[in-house]
N, C-alpha and C positions, 0 to 999 in steps of 0.2 A: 623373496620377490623384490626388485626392485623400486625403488620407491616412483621410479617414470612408470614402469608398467600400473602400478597401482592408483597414479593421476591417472591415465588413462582407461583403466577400469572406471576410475571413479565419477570422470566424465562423460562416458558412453553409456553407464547407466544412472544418469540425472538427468541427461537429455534426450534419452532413448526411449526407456522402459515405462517411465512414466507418461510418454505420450501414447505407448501402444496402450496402457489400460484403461486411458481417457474410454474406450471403448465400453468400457465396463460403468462408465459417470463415473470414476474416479478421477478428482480434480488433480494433475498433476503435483501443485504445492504437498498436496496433504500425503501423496506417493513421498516424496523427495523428505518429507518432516520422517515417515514411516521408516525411510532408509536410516536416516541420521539415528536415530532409537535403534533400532535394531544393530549400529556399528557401535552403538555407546555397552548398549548389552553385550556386545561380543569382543570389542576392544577395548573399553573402559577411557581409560584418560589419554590413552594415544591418538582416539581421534581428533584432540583438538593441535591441531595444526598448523602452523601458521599460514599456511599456503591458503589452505583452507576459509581460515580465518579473512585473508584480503581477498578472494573470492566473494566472498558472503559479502563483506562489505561494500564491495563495487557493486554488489546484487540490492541490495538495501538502498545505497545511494542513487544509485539510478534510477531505480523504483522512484524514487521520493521525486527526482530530478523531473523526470517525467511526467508525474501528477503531477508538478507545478505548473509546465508547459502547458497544460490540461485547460488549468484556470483560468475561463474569460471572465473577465471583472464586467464589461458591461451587456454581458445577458444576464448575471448575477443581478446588476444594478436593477435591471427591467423587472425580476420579478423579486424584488427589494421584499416586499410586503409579504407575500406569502414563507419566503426562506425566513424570514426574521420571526414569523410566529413558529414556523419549523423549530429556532435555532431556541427559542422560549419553552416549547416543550421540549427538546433536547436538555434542555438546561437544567429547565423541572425535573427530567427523567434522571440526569446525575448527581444532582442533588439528592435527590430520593433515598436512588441505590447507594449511594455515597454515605450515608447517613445509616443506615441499615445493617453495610459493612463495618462501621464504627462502631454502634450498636451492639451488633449480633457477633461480630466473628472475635473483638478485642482489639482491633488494628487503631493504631493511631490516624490522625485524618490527615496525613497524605499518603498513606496507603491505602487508606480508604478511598481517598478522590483517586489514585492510578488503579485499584481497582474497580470504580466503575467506570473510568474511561476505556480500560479494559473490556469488560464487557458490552460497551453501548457504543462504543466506537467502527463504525463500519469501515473498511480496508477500499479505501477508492480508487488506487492505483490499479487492483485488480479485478475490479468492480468497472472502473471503465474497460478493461480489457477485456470482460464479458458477456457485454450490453450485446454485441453484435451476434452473440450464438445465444441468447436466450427470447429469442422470440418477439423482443418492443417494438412495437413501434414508433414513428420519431419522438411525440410529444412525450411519451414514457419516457425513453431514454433521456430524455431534455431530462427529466425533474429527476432521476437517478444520479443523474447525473449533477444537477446542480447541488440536490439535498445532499448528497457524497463530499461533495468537495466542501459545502457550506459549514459540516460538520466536523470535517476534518480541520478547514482552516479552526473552528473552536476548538477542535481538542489538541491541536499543535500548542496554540495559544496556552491553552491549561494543562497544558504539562509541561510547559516552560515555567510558569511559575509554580507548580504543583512542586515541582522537582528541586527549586531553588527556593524555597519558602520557609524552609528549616532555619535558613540564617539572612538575616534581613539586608547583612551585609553583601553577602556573596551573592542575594538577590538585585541591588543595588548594582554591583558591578557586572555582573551578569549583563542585567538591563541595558549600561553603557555599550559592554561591548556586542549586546545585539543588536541596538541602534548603530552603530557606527558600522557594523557591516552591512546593516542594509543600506546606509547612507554608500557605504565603499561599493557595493556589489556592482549597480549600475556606472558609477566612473570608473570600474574595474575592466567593468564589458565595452564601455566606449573609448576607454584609453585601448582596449587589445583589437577592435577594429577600426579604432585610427591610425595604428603604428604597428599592427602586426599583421591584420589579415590585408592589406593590400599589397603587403608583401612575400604573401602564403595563400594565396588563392585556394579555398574547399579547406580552411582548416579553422571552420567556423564550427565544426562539431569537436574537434578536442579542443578547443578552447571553454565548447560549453560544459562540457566532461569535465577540464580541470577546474574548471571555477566550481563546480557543482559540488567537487569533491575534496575542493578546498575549503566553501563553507560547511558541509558536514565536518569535516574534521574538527572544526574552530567550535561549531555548536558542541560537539561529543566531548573538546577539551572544556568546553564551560556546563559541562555535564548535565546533558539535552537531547543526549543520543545523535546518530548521526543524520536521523530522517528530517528532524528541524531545520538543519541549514542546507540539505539539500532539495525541500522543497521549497525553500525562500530565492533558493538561485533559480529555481527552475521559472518562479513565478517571478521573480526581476526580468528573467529574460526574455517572459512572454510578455512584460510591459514595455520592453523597449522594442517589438516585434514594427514599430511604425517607421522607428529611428532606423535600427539594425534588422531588417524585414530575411536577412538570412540567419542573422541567428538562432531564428524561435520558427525557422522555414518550415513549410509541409517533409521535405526532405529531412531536415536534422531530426524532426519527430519521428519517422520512418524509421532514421538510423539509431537514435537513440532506444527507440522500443526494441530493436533487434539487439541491443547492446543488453537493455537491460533482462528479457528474453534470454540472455546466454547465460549468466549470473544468477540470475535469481534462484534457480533451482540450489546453489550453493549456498544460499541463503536458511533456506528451508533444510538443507541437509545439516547445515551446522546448527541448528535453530535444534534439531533433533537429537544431536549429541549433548547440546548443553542439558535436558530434561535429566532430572537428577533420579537414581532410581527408586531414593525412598517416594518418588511422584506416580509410579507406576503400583499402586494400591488398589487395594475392592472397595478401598472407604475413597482413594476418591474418585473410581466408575463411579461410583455410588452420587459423592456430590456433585461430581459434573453432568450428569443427566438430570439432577434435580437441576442444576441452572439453567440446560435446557430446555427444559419440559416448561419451567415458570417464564424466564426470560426473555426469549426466541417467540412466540405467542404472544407476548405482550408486546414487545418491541414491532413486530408486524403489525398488531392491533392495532398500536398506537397509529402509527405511517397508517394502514388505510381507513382510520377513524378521520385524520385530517385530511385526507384526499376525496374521503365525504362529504365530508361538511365543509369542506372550503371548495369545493369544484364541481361537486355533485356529478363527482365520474360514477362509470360503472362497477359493481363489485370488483370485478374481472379483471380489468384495467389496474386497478388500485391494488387490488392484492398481488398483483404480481409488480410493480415497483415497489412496494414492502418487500417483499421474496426477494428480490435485488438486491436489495439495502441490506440483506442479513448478515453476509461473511463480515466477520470482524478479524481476519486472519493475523494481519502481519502486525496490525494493534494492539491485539491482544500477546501474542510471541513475544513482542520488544517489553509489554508491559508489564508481561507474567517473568520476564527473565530480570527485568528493570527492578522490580518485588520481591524478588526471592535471591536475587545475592545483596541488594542494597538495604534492603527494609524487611530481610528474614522474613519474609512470608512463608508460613507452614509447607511441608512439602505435600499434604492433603491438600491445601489451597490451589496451591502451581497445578497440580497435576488436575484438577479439577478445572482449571480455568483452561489448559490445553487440550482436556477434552468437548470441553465446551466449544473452543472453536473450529476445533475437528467438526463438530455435528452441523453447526452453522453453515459452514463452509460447505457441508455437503449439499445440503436444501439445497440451492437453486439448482445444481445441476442432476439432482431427483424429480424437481418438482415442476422446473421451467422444462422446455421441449430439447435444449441441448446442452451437453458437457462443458465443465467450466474451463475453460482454456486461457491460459496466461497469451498465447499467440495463436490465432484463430486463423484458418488456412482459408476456409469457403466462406467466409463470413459474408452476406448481402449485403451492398452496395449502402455506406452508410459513411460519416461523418469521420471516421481513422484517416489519418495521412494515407496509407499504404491501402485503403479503399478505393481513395481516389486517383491514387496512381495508378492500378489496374485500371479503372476505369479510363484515365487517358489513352494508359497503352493500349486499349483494344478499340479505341476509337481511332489509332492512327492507320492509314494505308498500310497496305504491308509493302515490303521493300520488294524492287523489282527483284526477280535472278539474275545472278553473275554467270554469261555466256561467256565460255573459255575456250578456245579453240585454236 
């Protein structure tokens, strides 16, 4: 078989099959992970690809690029007080677990701190892309959405220094060159809409693509993974959104979701292959149900313990932004793979911590009223660029008929 027919197998069913089963509440990532495993068991080291490989990563980058876009700094700012005691029990909570896995499993303490970042770390990219089928209403969705990205901008933070902490120097230099790209990033974007896009009209979205995937690169070379500098570009360019108001456009959000919507499943597919097979064990079904049986319950507790006592919502209400906040998908992938080739994590470990996110990842779309969807089709009229673009278009007249005769 040639190797084009089998791209195109490989693409009709990561974009296909996995939406048909949505049907079934199977979230499509955790389909596309399932593929990836099952081509690793059946083709072994051939699936890693390179093709494949820059696939995944435009899937990942983009993902990141876009939760950046995400982030409003001042509705954040607004509820300043409540996200900062959030961000205090978040902190508590990694510490804890951080501690525990030091403790109890043998891990040195920065595999200790990348696995509970691991574990307690919520996946916000695809957690906002789910708000809209699982039932919230706005004020919900607001604090899902805040507490998502509050936690995220912490666990980017700490695992940038988590990862470069081994050596005080390379932390050091590190630090330089992440300051100086955030310094570069926005005269990056204002030098390429002073001198390029008025001379390329609409090529405001591969410009933000290439920057986005030019600081992923530069974070991954100063070993940070590539979702660190792809969500720093994303978030530079929704702060220049006043300066350069098409950059960080309803439109490029639009496009950029359907960018990242095309990739990502290849993400998930490679993410599948990399699972190593001494990870597919009874000892660790075995552990990774214990971490979600303990974990997953506690971590819900916790969110609608604070959304008691600090709001005095309804059970109701409160336990379903917890049930939101569960999936730790694509945090836990990067971090279980980030452990297990850099920091030799047990292959019981790995396989334990990817079952864990399997189950995570299922809850809300068992437990909320609809399926988890990376690109939601009927979604109600809500806060997404591409919500409110229907919404225009069916507010407009319709166009007369063309009389030809």
């Amino acid at each position: 078989m040639s190797n084009e027919l089998v791209y195109l197998l490989l693409i009709f069913g990561l974009l296909v099959i996995p939406r048909a089963l949505q049907r079934f509440k199977l979230p499509a990532p955790i389909t596309c992970l399932l593929f990836g495993v099952g081509a690793m068991l059946a083709f072994g080291d051939r699936t890693h690809d390179p093709v494949i490989v820059l696939l995944s990563t435009l899937g990942i980058s983009s993902l990141f690029l876009f939760a950046g876009l995400e982030v409003d700094l001042r509705a954040l700012r607004k509820q300043l007080g409540p996200l900062l005691a959030h961000l205090v029990v978040r902190a508590a909570s990694l510490v804890g677990v951080g501690w525990l896995a030091w403790r109890y499993l043998g891990l040195d303490w920065q595999a200790a701190a990348l696995v509970a970042l691991a574990l307690l770390t919520p996946s916000t990219g695809f957690i906002l892309d789910t708000l809209e089928r699982l039932g919230l209403d706005e004020e919900e969705r607001f604090w899902v959405t805040s507490k998502a990205i509050a936690g995220e901008l912490m666990a980017l933070a700490a695992l940038f220094v988590v990862l470069q902490a081994g050596d005080m120097t390379q932390l050091g230099v590190s630090s330089l060159a992440m300051t100086a790209m955030i310094i570069g990033l926005p005269l990056l974007f204002v030098a390429l809409g002073r001198w390029v896009v008025p001379h390329a009209p609409g090529s405001e979205f591969s410009l933000l693509v290439m920057v986005g995937m030019v600081a992923a690169f530069i974070t991954y070379k100063l070993g940070v993974y590539y979702l660190v500098g792809a969500f720093v570009a994303g978030l530079v360019a929704r702060m220049l959104r006043l300066r350069m108001p098409r950059l960080a456009s309803d439109d490029n959000m639009h496009a950029l979701r359907l960018f990242a919507t095309f990739f990502v499943p290849f993400y998930f597919f490679h993410a599948g292959t990399e699972i190593s097979r001494d990870a597919l064990t009874w000892e660790a079904l075995g552990l990774g149900v214990v971490l979600t049986l303990v974990l997953v319950p506690l971590r819900i507790g916790v969110v609608w313990l604070q959304r008691r006592l600090m709001f005095g919502e309804q059970r109701r209400s409160s336990l379903k932004v917890a049930l939101a906040l569960s999936p730790t998908l694509v945090f836990t992938l990067v971090l279980a793979n980030i452990l297990y080739v850099r920091f030799d994590l047990p292959a019981v470990l790995f396989g334990a911590l990817i079952l864990y996110t399997v189950l995570n990842t299922l809850l809300p779309s068992l437990v909320l009223r609809a399926p988890f969807d990376v690109d939601p089709i009927d979604a109600p009229p809500a806060s997404h660029p591409e919500d409110r673009m229907r919404e225009d278009a069916a507010a407009r007249p319709p166009r007369p008929p063309v009389i030809t005769g």
